[in-house]
MMTF fields as JSON, N, C-alpha, C and O atoms, coordinates in Angstrom:
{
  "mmtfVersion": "1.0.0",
  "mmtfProducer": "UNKNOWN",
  "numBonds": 451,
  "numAtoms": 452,
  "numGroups": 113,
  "numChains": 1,
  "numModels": 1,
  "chainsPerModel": [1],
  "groupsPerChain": [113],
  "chainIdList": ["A"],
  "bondAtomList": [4, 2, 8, 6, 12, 10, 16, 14, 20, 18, 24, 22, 28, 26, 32, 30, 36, 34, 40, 38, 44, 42, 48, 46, 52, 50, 56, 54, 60, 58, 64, 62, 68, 66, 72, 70, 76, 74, 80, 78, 84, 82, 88, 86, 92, 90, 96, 94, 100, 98, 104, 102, 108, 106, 112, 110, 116, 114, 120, 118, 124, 122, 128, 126, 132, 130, 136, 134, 140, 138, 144, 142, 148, 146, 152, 150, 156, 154, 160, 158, 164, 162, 168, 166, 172, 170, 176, 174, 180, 178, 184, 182, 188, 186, 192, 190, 196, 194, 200, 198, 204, 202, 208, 206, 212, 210, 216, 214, 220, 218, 224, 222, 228, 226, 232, 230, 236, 234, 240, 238, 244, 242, 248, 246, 252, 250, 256, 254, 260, 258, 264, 262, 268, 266, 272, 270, 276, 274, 280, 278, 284, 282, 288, 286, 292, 290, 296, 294, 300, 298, 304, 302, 308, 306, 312, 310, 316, 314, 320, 318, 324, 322, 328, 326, 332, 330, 336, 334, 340, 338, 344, 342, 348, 346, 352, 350, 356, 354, 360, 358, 364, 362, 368, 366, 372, 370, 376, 374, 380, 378, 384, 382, 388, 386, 392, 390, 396, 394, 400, 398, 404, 402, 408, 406, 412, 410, 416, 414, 420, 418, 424, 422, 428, 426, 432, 430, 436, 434, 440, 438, 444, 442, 448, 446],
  "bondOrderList": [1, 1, 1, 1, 1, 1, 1, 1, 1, 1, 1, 1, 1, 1, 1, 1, 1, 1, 1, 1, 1, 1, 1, 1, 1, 1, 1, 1, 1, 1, 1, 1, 1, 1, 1, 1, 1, 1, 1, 1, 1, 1, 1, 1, 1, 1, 1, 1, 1, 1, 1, 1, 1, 1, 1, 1, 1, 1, 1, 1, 1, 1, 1, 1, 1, 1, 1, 1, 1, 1, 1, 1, 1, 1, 1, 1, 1, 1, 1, 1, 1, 1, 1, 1, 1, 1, 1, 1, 1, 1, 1, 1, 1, 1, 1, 1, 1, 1, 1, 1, 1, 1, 1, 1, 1, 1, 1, 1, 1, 1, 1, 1],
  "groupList": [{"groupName": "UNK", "atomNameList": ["N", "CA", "C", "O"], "elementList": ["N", "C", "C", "O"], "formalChargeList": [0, 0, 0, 0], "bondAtomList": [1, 0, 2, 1, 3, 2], "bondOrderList": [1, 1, 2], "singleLetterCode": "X", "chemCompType": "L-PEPTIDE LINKING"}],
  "groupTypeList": [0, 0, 0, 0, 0, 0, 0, 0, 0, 0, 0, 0, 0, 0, 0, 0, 0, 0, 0, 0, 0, 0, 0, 0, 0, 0, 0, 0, 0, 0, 0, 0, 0, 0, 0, 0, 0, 0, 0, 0, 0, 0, 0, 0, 0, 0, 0, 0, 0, 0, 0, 0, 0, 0, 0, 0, 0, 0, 0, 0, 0, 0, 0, 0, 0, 0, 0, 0, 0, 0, 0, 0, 0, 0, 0, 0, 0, 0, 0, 0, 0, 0, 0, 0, 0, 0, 0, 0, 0, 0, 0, 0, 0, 0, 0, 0, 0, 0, 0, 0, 0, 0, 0, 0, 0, 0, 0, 0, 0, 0, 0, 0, 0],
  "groupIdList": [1, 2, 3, 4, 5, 6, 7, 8, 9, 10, 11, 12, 13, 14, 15, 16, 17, 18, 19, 20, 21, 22, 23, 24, 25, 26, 27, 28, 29, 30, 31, 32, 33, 34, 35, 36, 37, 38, 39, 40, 41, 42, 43, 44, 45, 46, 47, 48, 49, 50, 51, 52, 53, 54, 55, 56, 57, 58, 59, 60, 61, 62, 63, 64, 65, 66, 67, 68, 69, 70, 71, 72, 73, 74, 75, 76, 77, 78, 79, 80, 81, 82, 83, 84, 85, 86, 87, 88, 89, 90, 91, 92, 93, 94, 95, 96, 97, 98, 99, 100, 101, 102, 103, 104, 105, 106, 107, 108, 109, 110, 111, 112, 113],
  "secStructList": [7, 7, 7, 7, 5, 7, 3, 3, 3, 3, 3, 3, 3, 3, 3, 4, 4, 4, 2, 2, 2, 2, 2, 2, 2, 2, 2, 6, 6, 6, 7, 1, 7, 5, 6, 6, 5, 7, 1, 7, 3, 3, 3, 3, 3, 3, 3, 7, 7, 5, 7, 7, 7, 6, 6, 7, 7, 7, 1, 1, 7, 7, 6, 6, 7, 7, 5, 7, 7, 3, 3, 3, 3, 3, 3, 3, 3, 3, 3, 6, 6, 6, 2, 2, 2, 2, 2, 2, 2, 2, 2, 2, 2, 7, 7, 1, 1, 1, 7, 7, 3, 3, 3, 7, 7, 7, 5, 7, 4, 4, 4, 7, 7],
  "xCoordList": [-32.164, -31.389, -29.904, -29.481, -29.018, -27.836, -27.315, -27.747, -26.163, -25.534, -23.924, -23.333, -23.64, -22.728, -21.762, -22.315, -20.853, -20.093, -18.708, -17.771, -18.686, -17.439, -16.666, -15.465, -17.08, -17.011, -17.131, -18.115, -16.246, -15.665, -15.676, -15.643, -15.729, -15.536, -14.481, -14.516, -13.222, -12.432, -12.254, -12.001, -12.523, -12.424, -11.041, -10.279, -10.501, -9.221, -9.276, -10.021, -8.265, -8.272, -6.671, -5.958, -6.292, -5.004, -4.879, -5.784, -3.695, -3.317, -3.594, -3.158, -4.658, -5.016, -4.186, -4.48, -2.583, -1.836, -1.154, -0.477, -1.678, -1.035, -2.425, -2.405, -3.592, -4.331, -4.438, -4.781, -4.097, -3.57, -3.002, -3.443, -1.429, -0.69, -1.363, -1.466, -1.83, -2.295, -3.819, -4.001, -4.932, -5.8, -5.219, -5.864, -4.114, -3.549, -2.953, -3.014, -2.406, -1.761, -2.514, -2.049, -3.427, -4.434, -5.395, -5.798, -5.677, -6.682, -5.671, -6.181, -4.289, -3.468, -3.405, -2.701, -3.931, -4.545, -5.585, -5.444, -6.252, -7.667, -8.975, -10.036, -8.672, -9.708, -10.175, -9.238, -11.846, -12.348, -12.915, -12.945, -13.355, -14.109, -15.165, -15.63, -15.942, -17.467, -18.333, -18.654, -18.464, -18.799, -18.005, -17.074, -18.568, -17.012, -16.285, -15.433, -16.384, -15.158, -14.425, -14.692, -13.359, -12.444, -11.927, -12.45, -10.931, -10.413, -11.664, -11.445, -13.093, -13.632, -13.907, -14.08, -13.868, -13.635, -14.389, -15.219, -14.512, -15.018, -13.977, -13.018, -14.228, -13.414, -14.102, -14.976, -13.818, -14.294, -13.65, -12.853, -13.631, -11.941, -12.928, -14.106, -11.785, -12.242, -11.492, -10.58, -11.44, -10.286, -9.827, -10.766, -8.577, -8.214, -8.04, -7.913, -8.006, -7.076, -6.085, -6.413, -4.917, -4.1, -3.753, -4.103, -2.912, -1.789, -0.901, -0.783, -0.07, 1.317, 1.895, 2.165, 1.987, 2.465, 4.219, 4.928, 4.512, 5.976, 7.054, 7.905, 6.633, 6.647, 6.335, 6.816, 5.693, 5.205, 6.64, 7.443, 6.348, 7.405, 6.437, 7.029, 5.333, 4.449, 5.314, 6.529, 4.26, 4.678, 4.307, 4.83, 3.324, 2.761, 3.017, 2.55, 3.517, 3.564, 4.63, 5.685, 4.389, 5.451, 4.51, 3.405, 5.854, 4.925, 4.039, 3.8, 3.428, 2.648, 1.376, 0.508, 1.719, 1.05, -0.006, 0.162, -1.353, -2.969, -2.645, -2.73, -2.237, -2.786, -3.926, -4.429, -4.259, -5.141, -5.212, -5.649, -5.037, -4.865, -5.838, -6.754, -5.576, -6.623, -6.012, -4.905, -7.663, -7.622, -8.872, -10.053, -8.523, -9.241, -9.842, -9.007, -11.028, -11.725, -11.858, -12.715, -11.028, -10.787, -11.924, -11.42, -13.052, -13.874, -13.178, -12.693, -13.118, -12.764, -13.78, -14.247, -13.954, -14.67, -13.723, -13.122, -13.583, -12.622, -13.318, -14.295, -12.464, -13.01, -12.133, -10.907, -13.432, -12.984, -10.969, -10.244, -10.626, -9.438, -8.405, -7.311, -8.855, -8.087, -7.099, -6.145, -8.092, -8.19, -6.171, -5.326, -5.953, -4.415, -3.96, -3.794, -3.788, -2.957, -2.804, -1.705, -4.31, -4.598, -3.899, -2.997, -4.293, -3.745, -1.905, -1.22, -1.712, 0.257, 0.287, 0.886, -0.258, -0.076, -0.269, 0.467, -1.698, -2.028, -0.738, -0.112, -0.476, 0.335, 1.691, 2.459, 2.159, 3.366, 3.517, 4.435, 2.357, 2.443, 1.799, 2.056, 1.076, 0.481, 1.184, 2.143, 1.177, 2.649, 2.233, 3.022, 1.116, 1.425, 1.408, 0.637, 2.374, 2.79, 1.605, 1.851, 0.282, -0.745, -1.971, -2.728, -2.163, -3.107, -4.97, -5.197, -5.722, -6.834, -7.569, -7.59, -8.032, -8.678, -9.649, -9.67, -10.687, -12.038, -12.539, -12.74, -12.719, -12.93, -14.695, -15.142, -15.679, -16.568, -17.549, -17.958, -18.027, -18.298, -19.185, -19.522, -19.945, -20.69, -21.727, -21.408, -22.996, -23.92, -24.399, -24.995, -24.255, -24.44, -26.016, -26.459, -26.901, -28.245, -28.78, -29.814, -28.018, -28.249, -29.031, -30.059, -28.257, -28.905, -30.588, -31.404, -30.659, -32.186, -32.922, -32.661, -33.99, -34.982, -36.326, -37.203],
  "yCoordList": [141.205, 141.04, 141.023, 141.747, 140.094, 140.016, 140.456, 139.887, 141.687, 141.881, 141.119, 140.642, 141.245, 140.732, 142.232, 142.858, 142.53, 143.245, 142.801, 142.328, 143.011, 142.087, 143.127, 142.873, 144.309, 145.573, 146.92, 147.343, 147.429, 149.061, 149.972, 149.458, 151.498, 152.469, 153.182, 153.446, 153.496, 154.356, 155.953, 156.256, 156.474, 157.926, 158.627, 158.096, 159.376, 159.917, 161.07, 161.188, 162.21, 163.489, 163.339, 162.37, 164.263, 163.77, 165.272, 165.588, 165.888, 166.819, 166.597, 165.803, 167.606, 166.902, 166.536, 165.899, 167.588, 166.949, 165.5, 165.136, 164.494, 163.317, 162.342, 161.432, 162.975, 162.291, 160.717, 159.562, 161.178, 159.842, 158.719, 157.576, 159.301, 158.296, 157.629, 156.429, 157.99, 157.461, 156.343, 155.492, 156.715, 155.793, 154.789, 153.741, 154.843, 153.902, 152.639, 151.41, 153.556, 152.556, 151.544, 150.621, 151.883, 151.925, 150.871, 149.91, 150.898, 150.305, 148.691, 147.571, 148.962, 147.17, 146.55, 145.54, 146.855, 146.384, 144.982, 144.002, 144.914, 144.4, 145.543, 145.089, 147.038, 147.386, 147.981, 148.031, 149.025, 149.54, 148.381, 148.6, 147.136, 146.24, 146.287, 146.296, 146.343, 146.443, 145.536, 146.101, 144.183, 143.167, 142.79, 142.01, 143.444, 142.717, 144.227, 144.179, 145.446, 146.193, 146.65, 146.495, 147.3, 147.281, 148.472, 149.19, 149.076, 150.806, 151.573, 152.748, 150.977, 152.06, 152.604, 152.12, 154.277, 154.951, 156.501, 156.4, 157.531, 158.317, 159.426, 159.035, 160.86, 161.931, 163.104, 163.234, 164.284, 165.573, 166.303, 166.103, 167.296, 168.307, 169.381, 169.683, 169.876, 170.844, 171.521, 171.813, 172.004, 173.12, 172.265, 172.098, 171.819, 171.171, 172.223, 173.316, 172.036, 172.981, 172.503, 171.75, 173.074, 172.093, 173.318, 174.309, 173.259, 173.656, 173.123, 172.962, 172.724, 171.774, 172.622, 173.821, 171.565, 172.105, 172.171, 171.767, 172.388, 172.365, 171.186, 171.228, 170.06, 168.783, 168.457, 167.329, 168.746, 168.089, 168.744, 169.664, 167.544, 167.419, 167.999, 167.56, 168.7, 169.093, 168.673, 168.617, 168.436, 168.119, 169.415, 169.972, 169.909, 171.222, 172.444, 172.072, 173.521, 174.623, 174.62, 174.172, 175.27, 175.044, 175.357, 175.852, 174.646, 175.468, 176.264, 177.296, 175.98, 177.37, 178.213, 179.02, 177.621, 178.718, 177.687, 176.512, 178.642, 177.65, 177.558, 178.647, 176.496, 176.555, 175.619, 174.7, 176.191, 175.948, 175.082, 175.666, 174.385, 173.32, 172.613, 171.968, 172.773, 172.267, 170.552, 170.032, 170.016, 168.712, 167.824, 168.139, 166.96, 165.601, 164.899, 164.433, 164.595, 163.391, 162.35, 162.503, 161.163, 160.024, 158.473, 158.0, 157.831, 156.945, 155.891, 156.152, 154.722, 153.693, 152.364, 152.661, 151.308, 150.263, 149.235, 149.032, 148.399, 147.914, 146.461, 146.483, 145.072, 144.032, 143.82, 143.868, 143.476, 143.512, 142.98, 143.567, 141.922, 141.33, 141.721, 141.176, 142.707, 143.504, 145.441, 145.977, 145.878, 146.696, 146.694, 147.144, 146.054, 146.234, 146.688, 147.872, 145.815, 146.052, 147.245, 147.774, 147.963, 149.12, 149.972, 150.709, 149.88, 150.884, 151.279, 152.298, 150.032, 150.543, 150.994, 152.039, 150.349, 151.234, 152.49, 153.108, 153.023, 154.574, 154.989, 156.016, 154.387, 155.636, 155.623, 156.543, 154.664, 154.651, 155.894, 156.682, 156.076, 156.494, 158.305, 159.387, 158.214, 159.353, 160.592, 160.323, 161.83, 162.741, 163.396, 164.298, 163.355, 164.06, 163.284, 162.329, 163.441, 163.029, 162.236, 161.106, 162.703, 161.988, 162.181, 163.127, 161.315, 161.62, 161.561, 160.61, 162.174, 161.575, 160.455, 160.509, 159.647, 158.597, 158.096, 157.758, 157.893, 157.122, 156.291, 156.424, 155.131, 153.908, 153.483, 153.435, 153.145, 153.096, 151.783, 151.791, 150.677, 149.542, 150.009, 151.182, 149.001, 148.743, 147.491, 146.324, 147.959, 146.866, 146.397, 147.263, 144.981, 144.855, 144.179, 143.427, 144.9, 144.357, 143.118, 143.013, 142.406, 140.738, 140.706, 140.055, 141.691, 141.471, 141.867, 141.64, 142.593, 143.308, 142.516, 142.24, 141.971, 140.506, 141.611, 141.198],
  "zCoordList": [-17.412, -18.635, -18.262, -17.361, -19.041, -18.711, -19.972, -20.975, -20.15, -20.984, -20.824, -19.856, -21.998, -22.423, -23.129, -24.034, -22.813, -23.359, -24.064, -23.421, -25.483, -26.052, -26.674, -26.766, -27.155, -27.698, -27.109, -26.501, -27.302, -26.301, -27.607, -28.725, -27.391, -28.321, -27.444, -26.243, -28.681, -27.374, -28.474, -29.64, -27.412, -27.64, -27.869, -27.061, -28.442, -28.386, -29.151, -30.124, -28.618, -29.116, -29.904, -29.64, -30.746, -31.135, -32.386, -33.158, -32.28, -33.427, -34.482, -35.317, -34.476, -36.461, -37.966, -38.977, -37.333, -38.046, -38.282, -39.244, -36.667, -37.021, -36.354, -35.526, -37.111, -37.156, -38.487, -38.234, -39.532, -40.232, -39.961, -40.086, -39.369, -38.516, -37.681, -37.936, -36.814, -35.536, -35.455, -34.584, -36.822, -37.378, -38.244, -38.29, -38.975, -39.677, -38.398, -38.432, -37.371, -36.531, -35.51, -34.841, -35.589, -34.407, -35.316, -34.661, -36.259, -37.419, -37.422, -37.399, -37.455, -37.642, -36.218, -36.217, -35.014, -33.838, -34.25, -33.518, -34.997, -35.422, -34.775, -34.348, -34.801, -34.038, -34.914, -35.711, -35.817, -36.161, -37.237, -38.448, -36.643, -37.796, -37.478, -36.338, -39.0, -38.144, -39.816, -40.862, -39.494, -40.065, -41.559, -41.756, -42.278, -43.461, -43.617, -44.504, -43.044, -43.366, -42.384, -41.192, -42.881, -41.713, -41.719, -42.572, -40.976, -40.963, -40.232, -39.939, -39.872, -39.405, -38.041, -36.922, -38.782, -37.868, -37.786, -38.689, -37.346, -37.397, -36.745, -36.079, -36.981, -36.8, -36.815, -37.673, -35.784, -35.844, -35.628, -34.711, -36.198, -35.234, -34.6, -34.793, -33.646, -32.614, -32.175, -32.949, -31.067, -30.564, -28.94, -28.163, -28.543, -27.407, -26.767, -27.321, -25.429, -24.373, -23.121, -22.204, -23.3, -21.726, -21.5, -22.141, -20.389, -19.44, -18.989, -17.774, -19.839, -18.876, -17.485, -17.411, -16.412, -15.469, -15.177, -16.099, -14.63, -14.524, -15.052, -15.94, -14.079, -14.383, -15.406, -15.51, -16.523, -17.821, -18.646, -18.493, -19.663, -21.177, -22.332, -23.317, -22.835, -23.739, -25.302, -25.492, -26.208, -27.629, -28.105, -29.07, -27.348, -28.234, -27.028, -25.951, -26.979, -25.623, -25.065, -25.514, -23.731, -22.956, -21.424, -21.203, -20.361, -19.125, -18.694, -19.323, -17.637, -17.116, -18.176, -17.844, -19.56, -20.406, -21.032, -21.357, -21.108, -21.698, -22.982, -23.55, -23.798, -25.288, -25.66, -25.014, -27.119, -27.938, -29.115, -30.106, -29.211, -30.354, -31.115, -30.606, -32.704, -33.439, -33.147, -33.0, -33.174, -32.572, -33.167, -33.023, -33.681, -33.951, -33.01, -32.235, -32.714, -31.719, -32.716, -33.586, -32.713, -33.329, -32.693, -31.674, -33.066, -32.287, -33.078, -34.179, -32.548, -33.193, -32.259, -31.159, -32.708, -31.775, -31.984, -33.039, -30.61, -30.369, -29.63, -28.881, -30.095, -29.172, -27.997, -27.902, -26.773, -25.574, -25.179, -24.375, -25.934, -26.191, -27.091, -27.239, -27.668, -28.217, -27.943, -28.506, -26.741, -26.104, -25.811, -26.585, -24.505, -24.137, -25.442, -25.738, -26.115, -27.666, -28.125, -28.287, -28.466, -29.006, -28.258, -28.659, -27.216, -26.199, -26.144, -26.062, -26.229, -26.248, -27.784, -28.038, -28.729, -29.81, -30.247, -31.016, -29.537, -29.526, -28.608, -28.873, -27.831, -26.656, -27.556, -27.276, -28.68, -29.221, -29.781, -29.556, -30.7, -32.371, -31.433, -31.961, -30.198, -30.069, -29.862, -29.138, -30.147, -29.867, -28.911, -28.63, -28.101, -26.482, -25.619, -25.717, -24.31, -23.032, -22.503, -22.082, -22.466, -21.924, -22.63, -22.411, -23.45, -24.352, -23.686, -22.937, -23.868, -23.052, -24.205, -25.434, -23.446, -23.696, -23.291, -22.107, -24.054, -22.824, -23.863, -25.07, -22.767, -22.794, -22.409, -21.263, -23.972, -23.371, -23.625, -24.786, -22.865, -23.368, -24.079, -23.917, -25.298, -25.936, -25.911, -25.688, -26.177, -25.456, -26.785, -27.425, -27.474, -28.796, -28.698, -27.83, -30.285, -30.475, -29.708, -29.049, -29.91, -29.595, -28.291, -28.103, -27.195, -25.885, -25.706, -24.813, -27.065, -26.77, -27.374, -28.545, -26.745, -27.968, -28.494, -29.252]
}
């Protein structure tokens, strides 16, 4: 079987306070369409954890010290050609230094007979 991958889901964690912002921005990409509607997306909050190291600029903390942050896991599905785009736009609108992100293809019905 040969798949075809045209569609990615990207994962992202993000302060639940600027979780709005950041699906609104991310949604005018063309990404979270899923046949005639559009904006979708899904969300869970949770508890993050970092440690900025010396070298880091933190939005939330400071050096050296573990925090805890209430946090949104934001899914959105994204077409393969649309991906770059999304991406400088999340990193615009996102308010930490390095946001994590994962990037995961999607294998659509079609390929399975």
């Amino acid at each position: 079987m040969k798949l075809d991958i045209n569609q990615v889901k990207i994962f992202v964690t993000i302060p639940t306070k600027n979780l709005t912002e950041v699906r609104e921005a991310i949604c005018q990409t063309n990404a979270g369409v899923i046949g005639n509607y559009t904006h979708c997306t899904y969300s869970v909050n949770g508890v993050g954890t970092f440690k900025p190291n010396s070298s880091a600029n933190p939005h939330i903390g400071s050096a050296n010290k573990l925090e805890f942050v209430e946090e949104a896991k934001l899914e959105i599905i994204c077409n393969v050609e649309d991906v770059k785009q999304l991406l400088v736009v999340l990193r615009e609108v996102h308010p930490y230094e390095e946001p994590a992100i994962d990037i995961v293809p999607l294998i659509s019905e079609s390929n399975f007979n």
